[in-house]
Every structure is written in structure tokens, then in C-alpha cells.
C-alpha positions as a LaTeX table, in Angstrom:
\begin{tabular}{lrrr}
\hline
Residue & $x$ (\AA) & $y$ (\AA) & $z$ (\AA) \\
\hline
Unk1 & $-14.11$ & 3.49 & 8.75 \\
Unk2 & $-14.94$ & 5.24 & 6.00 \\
Unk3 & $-14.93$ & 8.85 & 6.52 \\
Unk4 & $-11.75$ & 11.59 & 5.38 \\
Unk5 & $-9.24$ & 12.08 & 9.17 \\
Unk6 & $-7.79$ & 15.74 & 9.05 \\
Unk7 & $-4.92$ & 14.46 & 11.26 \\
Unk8 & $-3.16$ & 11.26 & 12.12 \\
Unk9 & $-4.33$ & 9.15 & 15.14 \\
Unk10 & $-3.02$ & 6.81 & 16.87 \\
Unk11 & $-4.09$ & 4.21 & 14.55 \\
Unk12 & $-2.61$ & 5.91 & 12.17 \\
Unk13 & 0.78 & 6.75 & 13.30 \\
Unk14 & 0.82 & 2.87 & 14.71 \\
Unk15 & 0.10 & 1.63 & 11.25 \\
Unk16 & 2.59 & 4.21 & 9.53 \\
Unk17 & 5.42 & 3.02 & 11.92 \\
Unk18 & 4.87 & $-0.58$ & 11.51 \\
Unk19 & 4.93 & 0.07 & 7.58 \\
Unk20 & 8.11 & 1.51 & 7.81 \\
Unk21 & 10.09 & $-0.94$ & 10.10 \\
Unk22 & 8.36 & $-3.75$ & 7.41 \\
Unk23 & 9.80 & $-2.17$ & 4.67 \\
Unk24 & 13.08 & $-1.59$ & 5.89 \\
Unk25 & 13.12 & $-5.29$ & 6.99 \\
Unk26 & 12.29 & $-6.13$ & 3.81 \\
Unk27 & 16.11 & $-5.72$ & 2.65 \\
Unk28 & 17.73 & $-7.92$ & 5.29 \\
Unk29 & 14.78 & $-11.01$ & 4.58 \\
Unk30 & 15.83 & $-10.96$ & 0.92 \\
Unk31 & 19.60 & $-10.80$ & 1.69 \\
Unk32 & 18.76 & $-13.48$ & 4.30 \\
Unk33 & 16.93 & $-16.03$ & 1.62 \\
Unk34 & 19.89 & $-15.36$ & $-1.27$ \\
Unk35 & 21.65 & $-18.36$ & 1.30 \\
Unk36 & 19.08 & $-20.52$ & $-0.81$ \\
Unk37 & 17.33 & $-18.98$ & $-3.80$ \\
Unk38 & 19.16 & $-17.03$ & $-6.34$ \\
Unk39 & 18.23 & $-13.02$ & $-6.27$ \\
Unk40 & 16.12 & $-13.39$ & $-9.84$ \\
Unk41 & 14.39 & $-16.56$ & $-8.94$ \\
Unk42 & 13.84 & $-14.96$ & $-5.37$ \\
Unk43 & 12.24 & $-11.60$ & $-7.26$ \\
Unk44 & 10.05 & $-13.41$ & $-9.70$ \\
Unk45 & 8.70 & $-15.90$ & $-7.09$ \\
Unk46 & 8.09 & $-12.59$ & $-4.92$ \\
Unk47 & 6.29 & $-10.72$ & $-7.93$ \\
Unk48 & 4.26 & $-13.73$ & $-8.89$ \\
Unk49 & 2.82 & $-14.92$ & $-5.28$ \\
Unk50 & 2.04 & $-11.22$ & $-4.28$ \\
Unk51 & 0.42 & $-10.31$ & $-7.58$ \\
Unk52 & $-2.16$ & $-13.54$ & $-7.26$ \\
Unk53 & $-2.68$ & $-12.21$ & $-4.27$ \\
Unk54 & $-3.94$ & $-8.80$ & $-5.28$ \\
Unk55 & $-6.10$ & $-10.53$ & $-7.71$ \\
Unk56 & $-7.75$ & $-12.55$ & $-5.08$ \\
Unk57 & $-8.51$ & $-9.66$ & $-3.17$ \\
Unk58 & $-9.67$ & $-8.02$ & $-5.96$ \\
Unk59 & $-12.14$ & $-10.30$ & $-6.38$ \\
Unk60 & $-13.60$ & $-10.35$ & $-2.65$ \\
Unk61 & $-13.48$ & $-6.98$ & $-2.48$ \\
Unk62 & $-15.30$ & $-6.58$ & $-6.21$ \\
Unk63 & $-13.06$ & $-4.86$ & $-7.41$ \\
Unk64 & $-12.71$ & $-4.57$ & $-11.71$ \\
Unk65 & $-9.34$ & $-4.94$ & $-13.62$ \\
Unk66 & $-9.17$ & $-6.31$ & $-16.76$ \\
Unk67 & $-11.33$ & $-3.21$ & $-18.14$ \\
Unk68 & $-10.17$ & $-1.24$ & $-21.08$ \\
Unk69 & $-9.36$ & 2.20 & $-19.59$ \\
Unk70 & $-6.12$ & 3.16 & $-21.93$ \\
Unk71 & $-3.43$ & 2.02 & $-19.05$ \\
Unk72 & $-2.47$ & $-0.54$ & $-21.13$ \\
Unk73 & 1.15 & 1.30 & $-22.62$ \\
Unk74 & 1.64 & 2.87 & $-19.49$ \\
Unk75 & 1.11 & $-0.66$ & $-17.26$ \\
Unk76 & 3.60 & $-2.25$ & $-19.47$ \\
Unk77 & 6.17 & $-0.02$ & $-18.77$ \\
Unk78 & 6.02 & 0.57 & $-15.58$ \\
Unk79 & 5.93 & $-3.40$ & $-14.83$ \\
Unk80 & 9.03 & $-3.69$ & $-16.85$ \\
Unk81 & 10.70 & $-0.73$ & $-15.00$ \\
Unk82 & 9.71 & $-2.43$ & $-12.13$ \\
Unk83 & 11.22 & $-5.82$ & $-12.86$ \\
Unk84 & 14.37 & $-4.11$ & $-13.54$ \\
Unk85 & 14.33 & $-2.21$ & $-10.36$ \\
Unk86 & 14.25 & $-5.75$ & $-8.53$ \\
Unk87 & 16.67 & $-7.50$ & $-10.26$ \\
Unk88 & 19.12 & $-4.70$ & $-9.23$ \\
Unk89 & 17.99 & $-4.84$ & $-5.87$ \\
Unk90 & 18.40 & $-8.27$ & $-5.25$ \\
Unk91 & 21.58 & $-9.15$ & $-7.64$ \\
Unk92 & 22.93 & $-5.90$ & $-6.03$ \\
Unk93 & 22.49 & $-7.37$ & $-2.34$ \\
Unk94 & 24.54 & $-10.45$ & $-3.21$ \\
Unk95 & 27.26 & $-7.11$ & $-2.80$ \\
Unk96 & 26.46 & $-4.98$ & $-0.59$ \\
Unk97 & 24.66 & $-5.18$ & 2.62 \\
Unk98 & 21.04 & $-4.38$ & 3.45 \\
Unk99 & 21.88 & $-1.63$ & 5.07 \\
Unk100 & 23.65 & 0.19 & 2.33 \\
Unk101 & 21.07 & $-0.68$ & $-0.64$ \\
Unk102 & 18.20 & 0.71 & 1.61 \\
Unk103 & 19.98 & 4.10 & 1.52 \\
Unk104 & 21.00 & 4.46 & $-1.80$ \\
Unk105 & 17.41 & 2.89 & $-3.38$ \\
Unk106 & 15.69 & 6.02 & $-1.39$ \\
Unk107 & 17.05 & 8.39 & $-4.07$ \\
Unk108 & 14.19 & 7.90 & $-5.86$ \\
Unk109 & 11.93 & 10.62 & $-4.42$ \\
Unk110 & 15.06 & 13.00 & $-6.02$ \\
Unk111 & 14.92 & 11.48 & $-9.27$ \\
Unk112 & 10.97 & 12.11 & $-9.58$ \\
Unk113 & 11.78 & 15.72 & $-8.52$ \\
Unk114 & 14.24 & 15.97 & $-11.06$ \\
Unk115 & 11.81 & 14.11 & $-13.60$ \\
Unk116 & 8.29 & 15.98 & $-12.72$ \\
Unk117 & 9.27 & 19.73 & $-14.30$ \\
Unk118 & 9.12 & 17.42 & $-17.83$ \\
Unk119 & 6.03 & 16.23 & $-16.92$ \\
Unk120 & 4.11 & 19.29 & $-15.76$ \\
Unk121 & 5.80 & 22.27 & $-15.54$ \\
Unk122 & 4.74 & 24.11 & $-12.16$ \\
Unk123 & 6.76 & 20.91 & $-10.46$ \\
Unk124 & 10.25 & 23.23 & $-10.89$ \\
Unk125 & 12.03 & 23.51 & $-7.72$ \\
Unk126 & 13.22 & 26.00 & $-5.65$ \\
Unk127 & 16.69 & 27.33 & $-5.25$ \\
Unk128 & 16.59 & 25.42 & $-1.43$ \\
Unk129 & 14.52 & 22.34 & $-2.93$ \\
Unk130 & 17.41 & 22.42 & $-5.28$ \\
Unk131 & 20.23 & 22.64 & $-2.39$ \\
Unk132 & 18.11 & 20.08 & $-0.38$ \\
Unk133 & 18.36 & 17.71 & $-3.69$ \\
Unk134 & 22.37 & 18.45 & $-4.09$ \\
Unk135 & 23.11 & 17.30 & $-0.57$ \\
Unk136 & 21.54 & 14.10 & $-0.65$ \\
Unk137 & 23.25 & 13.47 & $-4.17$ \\
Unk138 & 26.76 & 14.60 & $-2.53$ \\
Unk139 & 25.94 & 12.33 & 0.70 \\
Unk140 & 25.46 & 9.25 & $-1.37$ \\
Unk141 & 28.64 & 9.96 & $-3.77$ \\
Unk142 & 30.82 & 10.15 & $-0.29$ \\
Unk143 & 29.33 & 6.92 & 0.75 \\
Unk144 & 29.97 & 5.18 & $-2.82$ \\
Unk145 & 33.49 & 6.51 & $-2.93$ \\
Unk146 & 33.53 & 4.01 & 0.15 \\
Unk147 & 33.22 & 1.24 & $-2.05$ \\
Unk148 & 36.63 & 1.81 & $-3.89$ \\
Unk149 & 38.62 & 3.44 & $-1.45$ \\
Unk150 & 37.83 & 1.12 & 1.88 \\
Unk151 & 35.06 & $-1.31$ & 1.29 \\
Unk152 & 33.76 & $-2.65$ & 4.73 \\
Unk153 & 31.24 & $-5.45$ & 3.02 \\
Unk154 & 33.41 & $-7.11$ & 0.12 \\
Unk155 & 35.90 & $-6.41$ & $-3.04$ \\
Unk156 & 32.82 & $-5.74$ & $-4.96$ \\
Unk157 & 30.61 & $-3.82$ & $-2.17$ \\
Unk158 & 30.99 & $-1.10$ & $-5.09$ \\
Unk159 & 29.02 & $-3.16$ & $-7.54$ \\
Unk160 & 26.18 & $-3.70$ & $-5.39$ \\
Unk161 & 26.19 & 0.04 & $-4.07$ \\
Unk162 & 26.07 & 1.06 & $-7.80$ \\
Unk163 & 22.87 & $-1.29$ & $-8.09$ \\
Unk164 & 21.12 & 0.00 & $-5.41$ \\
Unk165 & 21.47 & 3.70 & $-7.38$ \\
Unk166 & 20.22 & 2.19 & $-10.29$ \\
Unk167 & 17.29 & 0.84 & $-8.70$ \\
Unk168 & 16.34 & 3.98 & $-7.48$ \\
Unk169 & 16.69 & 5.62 & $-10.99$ \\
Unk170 & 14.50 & 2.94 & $-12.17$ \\
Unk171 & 11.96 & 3.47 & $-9.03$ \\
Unk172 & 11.99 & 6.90 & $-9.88$ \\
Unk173 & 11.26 & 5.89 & $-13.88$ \\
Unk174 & 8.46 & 4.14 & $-12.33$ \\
Unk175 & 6.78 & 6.69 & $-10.27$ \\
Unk176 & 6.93 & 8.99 & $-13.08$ \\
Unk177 & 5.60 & 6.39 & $-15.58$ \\
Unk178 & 2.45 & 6.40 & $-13.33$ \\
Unk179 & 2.61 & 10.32 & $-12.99$ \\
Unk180 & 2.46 & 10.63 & $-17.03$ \\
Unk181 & 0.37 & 8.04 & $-18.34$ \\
Unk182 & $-3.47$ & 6.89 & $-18.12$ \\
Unk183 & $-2.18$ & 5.21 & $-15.01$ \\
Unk184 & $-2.89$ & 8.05 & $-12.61$ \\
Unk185 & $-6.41$ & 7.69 & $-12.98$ \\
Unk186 & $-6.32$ & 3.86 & $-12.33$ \\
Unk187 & $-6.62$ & 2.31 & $-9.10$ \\
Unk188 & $-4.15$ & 1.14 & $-7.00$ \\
Unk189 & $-5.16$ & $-1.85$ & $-7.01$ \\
Unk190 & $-4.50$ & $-2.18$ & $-10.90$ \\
Unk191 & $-1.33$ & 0.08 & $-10.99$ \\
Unk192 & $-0.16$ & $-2.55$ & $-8.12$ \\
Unk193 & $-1.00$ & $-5.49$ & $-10.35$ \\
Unk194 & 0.93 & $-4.10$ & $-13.98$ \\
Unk195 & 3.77 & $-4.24$ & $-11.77$ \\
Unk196 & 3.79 & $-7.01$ & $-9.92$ \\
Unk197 & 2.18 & $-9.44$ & $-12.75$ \\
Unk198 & 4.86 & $-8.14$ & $-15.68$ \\
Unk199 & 8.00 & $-8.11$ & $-13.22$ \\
Unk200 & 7.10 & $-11.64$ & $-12.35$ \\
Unk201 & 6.65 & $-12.69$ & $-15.57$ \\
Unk202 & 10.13 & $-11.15$ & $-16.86$ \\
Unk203 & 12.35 & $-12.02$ & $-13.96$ \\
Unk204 & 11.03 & $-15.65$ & $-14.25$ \\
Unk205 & 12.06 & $-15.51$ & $-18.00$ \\
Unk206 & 15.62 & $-13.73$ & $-16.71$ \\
Unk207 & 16.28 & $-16.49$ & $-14.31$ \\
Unk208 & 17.08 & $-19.50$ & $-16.28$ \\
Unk209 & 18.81 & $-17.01$ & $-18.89$ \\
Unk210 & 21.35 & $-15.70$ & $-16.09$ \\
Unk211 & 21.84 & $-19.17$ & $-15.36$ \\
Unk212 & 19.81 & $-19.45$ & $-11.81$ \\
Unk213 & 19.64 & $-22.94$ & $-10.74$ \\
Unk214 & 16.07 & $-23.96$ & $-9.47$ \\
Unk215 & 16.67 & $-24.85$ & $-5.74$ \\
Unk216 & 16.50 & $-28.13$ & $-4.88$ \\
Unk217 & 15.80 & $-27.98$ & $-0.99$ \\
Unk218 & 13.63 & $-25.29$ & 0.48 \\
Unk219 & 14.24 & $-25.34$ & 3.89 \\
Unk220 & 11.53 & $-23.75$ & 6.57 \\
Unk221 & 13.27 & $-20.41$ & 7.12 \\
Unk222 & 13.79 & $-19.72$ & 3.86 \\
Unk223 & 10.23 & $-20.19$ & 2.88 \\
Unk224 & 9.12 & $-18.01$ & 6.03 \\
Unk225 & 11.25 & $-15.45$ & 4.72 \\
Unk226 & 9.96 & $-15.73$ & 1.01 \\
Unk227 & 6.00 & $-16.02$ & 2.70 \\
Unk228 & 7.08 & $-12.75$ & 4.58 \\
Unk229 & 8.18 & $-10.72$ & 1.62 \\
Unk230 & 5.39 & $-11.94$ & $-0.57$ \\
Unk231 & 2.40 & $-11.93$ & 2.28 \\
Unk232 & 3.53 & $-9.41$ & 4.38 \\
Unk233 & 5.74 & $-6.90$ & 3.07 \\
Unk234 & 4.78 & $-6.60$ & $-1.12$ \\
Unk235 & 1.09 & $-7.67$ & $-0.19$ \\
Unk236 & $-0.36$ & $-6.94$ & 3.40 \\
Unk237 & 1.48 & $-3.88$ & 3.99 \\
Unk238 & 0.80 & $-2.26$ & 0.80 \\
Unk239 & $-3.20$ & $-2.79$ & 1.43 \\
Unk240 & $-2.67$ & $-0.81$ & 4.60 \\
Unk241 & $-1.00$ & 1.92 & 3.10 \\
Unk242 & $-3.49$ & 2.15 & 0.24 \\
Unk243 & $-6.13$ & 2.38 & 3.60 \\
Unk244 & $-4.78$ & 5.14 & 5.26 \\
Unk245 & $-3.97$ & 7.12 & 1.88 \\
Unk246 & $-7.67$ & 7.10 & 1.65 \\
Unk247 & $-8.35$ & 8.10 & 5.43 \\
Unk248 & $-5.66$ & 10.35 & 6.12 \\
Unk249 & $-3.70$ & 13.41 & 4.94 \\
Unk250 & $-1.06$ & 12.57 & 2.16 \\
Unk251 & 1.54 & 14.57 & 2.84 \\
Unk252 & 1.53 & 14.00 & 6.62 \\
Unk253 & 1.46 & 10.37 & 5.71 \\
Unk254 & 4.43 & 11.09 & 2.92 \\
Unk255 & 6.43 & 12.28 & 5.23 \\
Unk256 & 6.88 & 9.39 & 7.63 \\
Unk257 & 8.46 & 7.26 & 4.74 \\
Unk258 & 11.79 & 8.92 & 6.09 \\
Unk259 & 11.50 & 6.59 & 8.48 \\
Unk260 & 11.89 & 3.79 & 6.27 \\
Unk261 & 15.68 & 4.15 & 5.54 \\
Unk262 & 16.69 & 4.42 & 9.32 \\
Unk263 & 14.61 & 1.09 & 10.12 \\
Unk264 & 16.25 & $-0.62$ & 6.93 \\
Unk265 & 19.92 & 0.52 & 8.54 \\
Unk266 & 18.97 & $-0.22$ & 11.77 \\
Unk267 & 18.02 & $-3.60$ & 10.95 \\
Unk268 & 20.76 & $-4.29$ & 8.79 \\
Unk269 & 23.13 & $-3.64$ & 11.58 \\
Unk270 & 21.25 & $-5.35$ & 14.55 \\
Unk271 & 20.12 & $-8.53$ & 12.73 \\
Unk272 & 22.87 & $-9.28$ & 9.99 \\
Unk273 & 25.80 & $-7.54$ & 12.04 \\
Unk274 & 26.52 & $-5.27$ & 9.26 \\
Unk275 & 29.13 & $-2.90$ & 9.26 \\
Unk276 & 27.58 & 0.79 & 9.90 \\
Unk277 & 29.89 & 3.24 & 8.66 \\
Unk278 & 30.79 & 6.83 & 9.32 \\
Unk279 & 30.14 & 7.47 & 5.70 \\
Unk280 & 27.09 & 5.78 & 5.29 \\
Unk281 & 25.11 & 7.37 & 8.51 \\
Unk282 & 26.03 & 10.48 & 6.65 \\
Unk283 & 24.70 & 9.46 & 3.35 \\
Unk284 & 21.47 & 8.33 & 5.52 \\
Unk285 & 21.27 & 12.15 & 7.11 \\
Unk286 & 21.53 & 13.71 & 3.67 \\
Unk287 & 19.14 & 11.41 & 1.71 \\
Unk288 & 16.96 & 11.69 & 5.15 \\
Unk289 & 17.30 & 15.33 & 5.63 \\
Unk290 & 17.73 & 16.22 & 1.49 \\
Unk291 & 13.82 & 14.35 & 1.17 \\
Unk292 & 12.53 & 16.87 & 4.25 \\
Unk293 & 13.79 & 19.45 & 1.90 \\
Unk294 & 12.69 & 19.33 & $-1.26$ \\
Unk295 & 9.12 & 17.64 & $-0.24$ \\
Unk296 & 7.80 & 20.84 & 1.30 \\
Unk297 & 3.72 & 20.72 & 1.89 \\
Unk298 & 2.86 & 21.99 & $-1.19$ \\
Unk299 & 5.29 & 19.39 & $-3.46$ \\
Unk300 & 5.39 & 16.42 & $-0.88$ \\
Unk301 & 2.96 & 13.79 & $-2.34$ \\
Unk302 & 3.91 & 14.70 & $-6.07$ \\
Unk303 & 7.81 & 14.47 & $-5.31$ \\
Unk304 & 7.33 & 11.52 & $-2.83$ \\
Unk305 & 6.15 & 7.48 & $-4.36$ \\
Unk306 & 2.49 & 7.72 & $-4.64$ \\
Unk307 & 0.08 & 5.49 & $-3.18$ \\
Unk308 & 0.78 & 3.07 & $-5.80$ \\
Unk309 & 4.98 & 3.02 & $-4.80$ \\
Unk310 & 4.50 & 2.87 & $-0.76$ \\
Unk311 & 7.90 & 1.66 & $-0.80$ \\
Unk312 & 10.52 & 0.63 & $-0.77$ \\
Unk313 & 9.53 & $-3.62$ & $-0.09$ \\
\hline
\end{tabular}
């Protein structure tokens, strides 16, 4: 299919859904496989597998690279922003649970809103967009207090919650990276493959530096869950999303990345047994409601991850 939909289908919302529920899984299989490979080694061999991947589809699908189009400074940043981003997200969920770190990670789209008035200037927002922005901040701060007051996942559930925020600071850093730089006119494909290739690359180096050991068994389950990160989640569902941001309205499409929080708590609590507190659900209605807010029509894409971010993997 090649032609522009005006509205989502039912192949569309099918694909959207499935996108979201991967993504929020995507938490629980990495907090899953820390049983067997440490959270750097686990990132970098994630990076690595699902940025070889990109460049054999690249390949099939003829699609150029390594040409000089000025996205060189901008690629390197945004891969190294992106390898920091990971390695709090996965040292973070040694922590915390799943369900907490996919909550506080989806600040991000409130850190690019807060970033994009320095970029261009007619990204200001509104007195509500504003509000909308305060109340998700407020919602996570009550659910971080958590941490020191009563921590329902460990002595250092703090810690890992703190991670998680500085992930999405650095996600955030990312998206805008992409925003300002000669990487907004590159393809996804390429924007995909600065991050994947340099985060792989520098959490491979940070591995043996933090002291990782190199695992010396590699059971089946954890290599199904490493296949289904890498394959499925940073590789396979990516590709779809890049598909149906060139078939189908953006912002409808932007909007049903709210969903991806919910799944992630969801399947925090259902598959790991994870505590679900009353402060976190109310952290995950602010974030959840706070992102409704300030993404109104005319700002959604610009405020939301672009194509190039569908995340949060």
C-alpha cells in the first residue's frame, strides 16, 4: 500500500495497539533477562543485534546510508544520548520495577515541550499546555516521594525511580537532537541506525569498565527474551511504525502512544507480580492525561517522539 489514509483503519488501529502492548512489554523482558546478563551488557548486545539488523534491511530494501548529508555531529550525539538513556533504563530496573520505570521514562514528550520554544520559537505553550505539563511533573514527584517515604519494590526503589527520570531527560535530549540538527531531514532509517550503532558501541565499551562479567551460561529463555527485544521490539516494531507514519495521520497516530505506559504497568503487574500502587496509578493518570494536554492537534507530532523515537522499547 502505498497511497496517504486520511483516517485510521482497522489495520491501523490493530498495528498501533500491538505496538504499544510491545513496547510496554519491553520493560518487564529486560527486567526478566537482568536474572542472567548484566543491564549494560544486556543494552549493548540489544543496540548491536538490532542495528545490524537495520543495515540488512537497508540493503534489501536499497536503501543509502553511509552518504555525506551533514548528520554526521548531530548522529553522534544523539547515539550517545541514546546510550545513556539505556544504561539508565536498564541499571535503573535492577531498582525499581517495570512498572514504575515505564511511567516515569514517558516524561519525555514534557521535556521536548519544554526544550522546542529554544529550538523554534512558535513551539511556546499555552497557559493550559503549561498546566497540562505541571500536573504530570507533580504526579511523578508524588510517586518518587514513594521511594523514600514507603518503598514497595526495595531500599533503593528510589535509585532506580530517579533513573527512569533521567532517562526520559535524556530521551527528551534525543528527540530534540533530531529536531535541531541535519537529522530531521534524514531518514529514519539512518536516524535509527546513529543510535542504535553508537549506543552499542559505547555500552559495550561501559560494560567491562563497570565491571559486568560476560555470562557464562545463556540459558533458552533468556536468549528468547534478548531475540525479543532485539527482533521484535527495537527492530520489527519500529519498521511498522515507520509504515504507518507514512500511511496514516501523525497526530492521530501520536496520540495512541498513551497507550504505551498503561500496557507497560499492566504488564508489570500481571506478569512480574509487581506491586501497583495508589501513588503510582496516579502518576500514570497525570503523565497519561498531562501528554493529552499539552499535545493538542496543532503541537502533537512536534511535542510527541517522532517517527524516529516510536518509543519507548
Amino acid at each position: 500500500m502505498t497511497d496517504r489514509k486520511s483516517r485510521l483503519d482497522t489495520v491501523a488501529v490493530v498495528s498501533l495497539v500491538t505496538c504499544c502492548a510491545l513496547w510496554g512489554l519491553n520493560q518487564v523482558a529486560a527486567k526478566l533477562a537482568l536474572a542472567g546478563v548484566p543491564p549494560l551488557t544486556q543494552a549493548a548486545l540489544r543496540s548491536l543485534g538490532a542495528a545490524a539488523l537495520v543495515l540488512g534491511w537497508a540493503a534489501w530494501r536499497g536503501i543509502a546510508l553511509m552518504q555525506r548529508d551533514g548528520s554526521l555531529r548531530g548522529g553522534l550525539l544523539a547515539g550517545a544520548l541514546f546510550a545513556a538513556e539505556f544504561g539508565c533504563i536498564f541499571v535503573g530496573l535492577q531498582f525499581t520495577s517495570a512498572s514504575r520505570m515505564v511511567v516515569f521514562i514517558y516524561l519525555a514528550p514534557f521535556v521536548v515541550a519544554l526544550g522546542m520554544p529554544f529550538i523554534a520559537r512558535a513551539e511556546r505553550l499555552s497557559g493550559v499546555q503549561t498546566a497540562g505539563l505541571g500536573m504530570a511533573f507533580a504526579g511523578v514527584a508524588y510517586a518518587l516521594a514513594e521511594g523514600f517515604t514507603r518503598p514497595s519494590v526495595g531500599p533503593l526503589q528510589w535509585a532506580g525511580d530517579a533513573l527512569g527520570v533521567a532517562a526520559a531527560l535524556l530521551w527528551g535530549g534525543t528527540t530534540l537532537t533530531i529536531r535541531a540538527t541535519r537529522l530531521a531531514s534524514a531518514s529514519a532509517e539512518k536516524t535509527l541506525l546513529y543510535q542504535l550503532g553508537l549506543s552499542g558501541v559505547l555500552l559495550a565499551l561501559a560494560a567491562p569498565l563497570a565491571g559486568e562479567p560476560w555470562p557464562s551460561v545463556w540459558p533458552g529463555w533468556i536468549v528468547a527474551l534478548l531475540a525479543f527485544q532485539t527482533v521484535i521490539v527495537t527492530f520489527a516494531s519500529y519498521l511498522l511504525w515507520f509504515w504507518l507514519v507514512r500511511h496514516y495521520p501523525a497526530t492521530r497516530l501520536a496520540a495512541f502512544t498513551l497507550l504505551t505506559p498503561v500496557f507497560g504497568l499492566l504488564a508489570g503487574a500481571g506478569l512480574l507480580g509487581e506491586p501497583v500502587t495508589a501513588r503510582l496509578v496516579v502518576a500514570l493518570a497525570a503523565v497519561t492525561l498531562g501528554i493529552a494536554i499539552v499535545n493538542t492537534p496543532a503541537r502533537l507530532r512536534r511535542t510527541l517522539p517522532d517517527a524516529a523515537e516510536p518509543r519507548h522499547p
